[in-house]
C-alpha positions in Angstrom: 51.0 86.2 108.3 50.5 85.9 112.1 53.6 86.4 114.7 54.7 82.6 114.9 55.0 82.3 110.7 56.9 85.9 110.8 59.3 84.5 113.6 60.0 81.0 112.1 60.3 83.0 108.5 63.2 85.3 109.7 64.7 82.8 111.6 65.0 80.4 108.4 66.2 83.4 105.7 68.7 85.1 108.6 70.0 80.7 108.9 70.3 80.8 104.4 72.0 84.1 105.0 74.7 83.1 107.6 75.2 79.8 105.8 76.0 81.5 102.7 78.7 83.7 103.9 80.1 81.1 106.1 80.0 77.7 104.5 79.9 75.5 106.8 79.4 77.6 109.7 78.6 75.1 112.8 75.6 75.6 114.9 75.4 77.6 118.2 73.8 76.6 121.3 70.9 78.0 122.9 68.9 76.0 125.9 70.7 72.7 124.9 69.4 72.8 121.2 72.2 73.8 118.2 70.3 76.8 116.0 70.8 77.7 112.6 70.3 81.5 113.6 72.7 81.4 116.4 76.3 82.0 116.6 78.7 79.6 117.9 80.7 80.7 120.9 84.4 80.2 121.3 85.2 78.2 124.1 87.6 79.8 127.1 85.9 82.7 126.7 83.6 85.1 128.4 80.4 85.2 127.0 80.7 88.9 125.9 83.8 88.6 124.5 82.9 85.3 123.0 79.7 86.8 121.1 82.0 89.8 120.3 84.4 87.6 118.8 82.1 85.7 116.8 80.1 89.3 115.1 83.5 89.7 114.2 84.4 86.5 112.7 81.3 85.4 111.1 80.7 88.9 109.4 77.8 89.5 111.1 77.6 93.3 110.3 77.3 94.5 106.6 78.3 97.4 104.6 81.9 98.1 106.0 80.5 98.7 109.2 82.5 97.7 112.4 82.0 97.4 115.4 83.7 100.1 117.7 84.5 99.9 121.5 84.7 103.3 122.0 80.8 103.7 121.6 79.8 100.8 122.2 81.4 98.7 124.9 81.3 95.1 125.0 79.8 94.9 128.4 76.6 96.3 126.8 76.0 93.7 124.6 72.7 91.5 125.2 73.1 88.1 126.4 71.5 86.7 123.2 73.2 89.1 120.9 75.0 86.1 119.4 71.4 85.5 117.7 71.3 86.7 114.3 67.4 88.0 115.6 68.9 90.6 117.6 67.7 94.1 117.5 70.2 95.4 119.2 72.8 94.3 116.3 70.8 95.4 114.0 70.3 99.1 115.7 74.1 99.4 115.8 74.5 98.0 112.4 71.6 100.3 111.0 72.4 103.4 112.5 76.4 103.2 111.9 75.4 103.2 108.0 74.9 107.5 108.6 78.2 107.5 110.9 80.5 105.7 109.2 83.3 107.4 110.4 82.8 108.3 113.8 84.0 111.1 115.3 83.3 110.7 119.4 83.9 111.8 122.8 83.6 108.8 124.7 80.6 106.9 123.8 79.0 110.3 122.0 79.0 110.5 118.2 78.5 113.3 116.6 75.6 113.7 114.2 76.3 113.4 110.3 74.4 115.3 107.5 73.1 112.1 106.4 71.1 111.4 109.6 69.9 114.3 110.3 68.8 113.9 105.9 67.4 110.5 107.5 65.2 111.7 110.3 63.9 114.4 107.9 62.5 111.6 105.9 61.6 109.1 108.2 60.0 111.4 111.2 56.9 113.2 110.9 56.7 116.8 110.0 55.7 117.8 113.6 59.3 116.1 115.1 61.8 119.4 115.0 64.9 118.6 113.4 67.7 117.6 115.6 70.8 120.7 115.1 73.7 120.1 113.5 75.9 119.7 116.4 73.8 117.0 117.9 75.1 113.6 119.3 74.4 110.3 119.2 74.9 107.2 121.6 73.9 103.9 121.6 72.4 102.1 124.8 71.7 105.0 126.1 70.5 106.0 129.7 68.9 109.1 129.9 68.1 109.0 134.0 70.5 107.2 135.6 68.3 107.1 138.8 65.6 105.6 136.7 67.9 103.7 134.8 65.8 102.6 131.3 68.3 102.2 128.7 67.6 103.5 125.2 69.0 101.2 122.2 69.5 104.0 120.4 69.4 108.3 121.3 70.0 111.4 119.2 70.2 115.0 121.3 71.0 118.2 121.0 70.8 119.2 124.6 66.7 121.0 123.7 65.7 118.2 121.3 65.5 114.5 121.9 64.7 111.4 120.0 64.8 108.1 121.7 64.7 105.2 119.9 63.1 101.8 121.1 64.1 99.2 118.5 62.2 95.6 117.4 62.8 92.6 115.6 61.4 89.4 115.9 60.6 90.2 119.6 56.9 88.8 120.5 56.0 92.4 121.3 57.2 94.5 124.1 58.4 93.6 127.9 55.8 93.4 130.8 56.7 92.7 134.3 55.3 91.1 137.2 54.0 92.2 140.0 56.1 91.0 142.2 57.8 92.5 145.2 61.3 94.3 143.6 58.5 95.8 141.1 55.9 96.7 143.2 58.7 98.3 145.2 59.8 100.3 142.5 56.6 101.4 141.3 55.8 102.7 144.5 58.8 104.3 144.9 59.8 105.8 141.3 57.2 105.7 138.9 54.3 106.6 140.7 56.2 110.0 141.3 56.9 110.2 137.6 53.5 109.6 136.6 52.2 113.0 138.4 55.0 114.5 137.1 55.3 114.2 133.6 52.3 114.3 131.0 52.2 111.8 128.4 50.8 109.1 130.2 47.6 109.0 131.9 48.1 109.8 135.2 45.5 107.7 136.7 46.8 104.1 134.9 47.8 102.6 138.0 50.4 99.9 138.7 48.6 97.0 137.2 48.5 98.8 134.0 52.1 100.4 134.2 53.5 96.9 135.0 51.0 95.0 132.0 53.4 97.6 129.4 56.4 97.9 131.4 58.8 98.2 128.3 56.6 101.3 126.5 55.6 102.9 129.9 59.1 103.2 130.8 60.3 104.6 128.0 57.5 106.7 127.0 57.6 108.9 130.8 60.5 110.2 129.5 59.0 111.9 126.3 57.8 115.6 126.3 57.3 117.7 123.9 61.1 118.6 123.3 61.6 114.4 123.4 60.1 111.9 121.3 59.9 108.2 121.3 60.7 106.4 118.1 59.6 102.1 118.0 60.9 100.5 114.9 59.9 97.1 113.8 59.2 94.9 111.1 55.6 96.0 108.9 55.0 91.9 109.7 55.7 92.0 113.1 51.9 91.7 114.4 52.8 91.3 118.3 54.5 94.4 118.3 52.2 96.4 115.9 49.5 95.2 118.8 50.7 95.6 121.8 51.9 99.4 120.7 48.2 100.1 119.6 47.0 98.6 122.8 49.3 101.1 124.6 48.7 103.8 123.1 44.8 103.4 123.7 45.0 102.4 127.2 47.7 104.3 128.5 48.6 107.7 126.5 47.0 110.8 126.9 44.8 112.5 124.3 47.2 115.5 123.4 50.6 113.1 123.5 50.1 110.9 121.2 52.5 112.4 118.6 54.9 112.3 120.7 54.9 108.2 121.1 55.8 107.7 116.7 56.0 104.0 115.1 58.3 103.4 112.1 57.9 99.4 110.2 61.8 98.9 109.4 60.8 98.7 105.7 60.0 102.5 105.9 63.1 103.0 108.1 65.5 101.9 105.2 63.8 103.2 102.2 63.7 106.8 104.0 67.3 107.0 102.6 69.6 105.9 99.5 72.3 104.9 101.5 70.3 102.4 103.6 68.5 101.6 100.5 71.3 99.6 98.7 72.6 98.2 101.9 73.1 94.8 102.1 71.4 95.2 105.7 68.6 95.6 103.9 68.4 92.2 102.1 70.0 90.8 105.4 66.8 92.3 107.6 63.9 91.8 105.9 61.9 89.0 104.9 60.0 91.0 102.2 63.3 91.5 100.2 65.1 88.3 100.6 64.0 87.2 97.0 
């Protein structure tokens, strides 16, 4: 199926799922028109709080997971995250299946034997295994000069796996070249380029710009860090526009550090995502 049928697919099973465990569920608001796949807001509220309130209401997130201020504060949370096509519920939802009980310091979480089992059989052999007293973080910000933020980041102070996570996006963010970009670029990233070496040096701002999303988060891998994208096996835009990328943009020897992983391989890499109800709540090719 192209993009547009994978899109309007989700969007009607993730409307059949909502509607069945919350009869009667009204329809939220989005540019004027009332979705199926998006949450209504309380009214009073701020919008944050609002779309906090209604994860929480409509049982948004599945398999006892919660959702936990203390790593993730509601001030991070997208301004569409009220649509049941957000990847960035479905990072926190995935990814608190292996940290079910979280035991933090601040926003970190500590890594769980079950993770790490997880990145053993979701990760290529050639990504070394994270140790055991690694941490976790959601929207996370490894530069804060540079400021990208990661949806998801497991460390152990020498190792690094980013994540960069997908859903029904129509592939990846590009930017204009406009003057706060052009700006930056001149300023920032064409410093980084000569510094690091997992892009082509020589892509120049037209190019940087065209795959702003993937350029910025892929600067910051090395071969102690590695960038993991996650997205639907029907997702075609994304599947694209990361092919594209890596052809145009990333250098000959750093291509494994730049990894792809279709969300249907992401949850049968474990038993415990396996029989989540995530799972039927996720993906198209297992509603039925």
């Amino acid at each position: 199926m192209n993009y547009t049928q994978f899109r309007e697919k989700t969007i009607e099973h993730l409307s059949h799922w909502i509607f069945a465990r919350n009869p009667g569920i009204a329809r939220g608001k989005y540019r004027g028109k009332a979705l199926r796949h998006v949450l209504p807001l309380a009214p009073g509220m701020k919008r944050k709080d609002a779309i906090l309130d209604a994860i929480c209401r409509y049982n948004v997130l599945t398999d006892a997971v919660t959702f936990d201020k203390r790593v993730f504060p509601p001030e991070r949370l997208h301004y569409l995250a009220n649509h049941l096509t957000s990847s960035q519920i479905l990072c926190y939802n995935f990814f608190r299946l292996f940290l079910p009980e979280a035991i933090c310091t601040g926003r970190q979480i500590r890594v769980t034997p079950a993770l790490r089992q997880w990145l053993a059989a979701a990760l290529p052999e050639g990504v070394r295994p994270v140790a055991d007293n690694a941490v976790c973080e959601f929207e996370y910000v490894l530069d804060a000069k540079e400021g990208t933020s990661f949806d998801f980041c497991i460390t152990d102070g020498t190792t690094t796996i980013l994540f960069e996570i997908k859903y029904t996006e129509n592939g990846f963010g590009k930017e204009r070249d406009d003057k706060g970009h052009n700006a930056k670029f001149n300023r920032l990233y064409s410093v980084l380029l000569k510094s690091q070496r997992t892009l082509r040096p020589d892509i120049g701002k037209d190019v940087f710009l065209k795959y702003y999303q993937l350029s910025r988060n892929a600067i910051h891998t090395n071969d102690d860090t590695w960038l993991v994208v996650i997205f639907p096996a029907a997702n075609a835009a994304c599947r694209k526009q990361l092919e594209e990328f890596r052809k145009e943009c990333v250098a000959e020897h750093a291509g494994n550090r730049i990894l792809s992983l279709t969300w249907e391989d992401a949850f049968t890499a474990s038993e415990i995502s396996e029989t989540s109800e995530l799972k039927k709540k996720a993906l198209i090719s297992t509603s039925r």
